[in-house]
C-alpha positions, 0 to 999 in steps of 0.5 A: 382470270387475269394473267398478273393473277395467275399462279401455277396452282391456280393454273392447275386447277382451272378448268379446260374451256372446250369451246375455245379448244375446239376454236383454236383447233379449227383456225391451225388447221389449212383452210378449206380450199384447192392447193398445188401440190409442191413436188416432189411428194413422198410416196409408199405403198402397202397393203390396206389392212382392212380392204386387203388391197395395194394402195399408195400414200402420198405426203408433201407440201402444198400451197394456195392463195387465201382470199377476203373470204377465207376460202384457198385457191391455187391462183395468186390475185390481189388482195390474197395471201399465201398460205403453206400447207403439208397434205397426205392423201392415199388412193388405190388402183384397186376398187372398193365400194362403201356400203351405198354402193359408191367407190372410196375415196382412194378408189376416186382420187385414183381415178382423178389421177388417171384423168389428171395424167390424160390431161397434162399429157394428152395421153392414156398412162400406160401403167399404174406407176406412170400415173402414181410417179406424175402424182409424186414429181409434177404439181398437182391441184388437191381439194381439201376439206375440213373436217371434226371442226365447229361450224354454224350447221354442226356446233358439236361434230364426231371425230378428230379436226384435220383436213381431207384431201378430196379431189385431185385435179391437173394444174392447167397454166 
């Protein structure tokens, strides 16, 4: 249809070209990648409703350096550009195991925050709050993946697109 011809009625009628959604979903999205975090991130804490166990969200900014082949890293080189992103991310100093016996992902991005707080400080935190108050006023680096987009392997996917947070490491300069 071409946009001199558009009419509000013909607008109206036209029909949603999900392949295109799906695209157009996938490119707003953060690029697959490792960010820093750009403290200091918003926290809270609650309950899990479902696990019945404390956990702490974090959200806040983050920032990388796209490179020639779309992937992010947190270290600025030639050719690359900035990218923004804003990132949420919930862990947990109280386990819980998924039915294959592994922890959750607040269970091992907790556990990523201790080892993160061991290597900027050379130090075992002595609390579960020093670790989550690094977490919120220090950068951070964070892996995060996409997720519920088209790819070549997985044309129609389950679920909402978004991106997950899926590790957390110490910025090391």
């Amino acid at each position: 249809m071409d946009a001199s011809d558009v009419t509000l009625e013909s607008l109206f009628e036209g029909a949603v070209d999900f392949g295109e959604q799906a695209k157009l979903e996938g490119q707003m999205l953060a690029p697959a990648g490792t960010y820093r975090t750009v403290p200091a991130l918003s926290r809270t804490a609650k309950v899990d409703e479902r696990t019945k166990r404390p956990t702490v969200r974090f959200f806040g900014m983050a920032e990388g350096y796209q490179n020639g082949t779309g992937r992010v890293s947190p270290r600025e080189g030639e050719g690359t550009t900035l990218v923004k992103t804003s990132v949420g991310f919930t862990m947990s100093p109280v386990a819980v195991y998924k039915d294959d016996g592994k922890p959750d992902l607040a269970t091992r991005l907790f556990t990523q925050a201790v080892r993160a707080f061991q290597t900027a400080y050379a130090t075992r935190p002595e609390t579960v709050g020093a670790v989550m108050d690094y977490i919120r006023d220090y950068p951070v680096h964070v892996r995060v993946i996409q997720v519920g987009v088209p790819t070549p392997q997985n044309p129609e996917p389950d679920g909402e697109p978004g991106v997950i947070v899926v590790s957390v490491s110490a910025v090391r300069d």
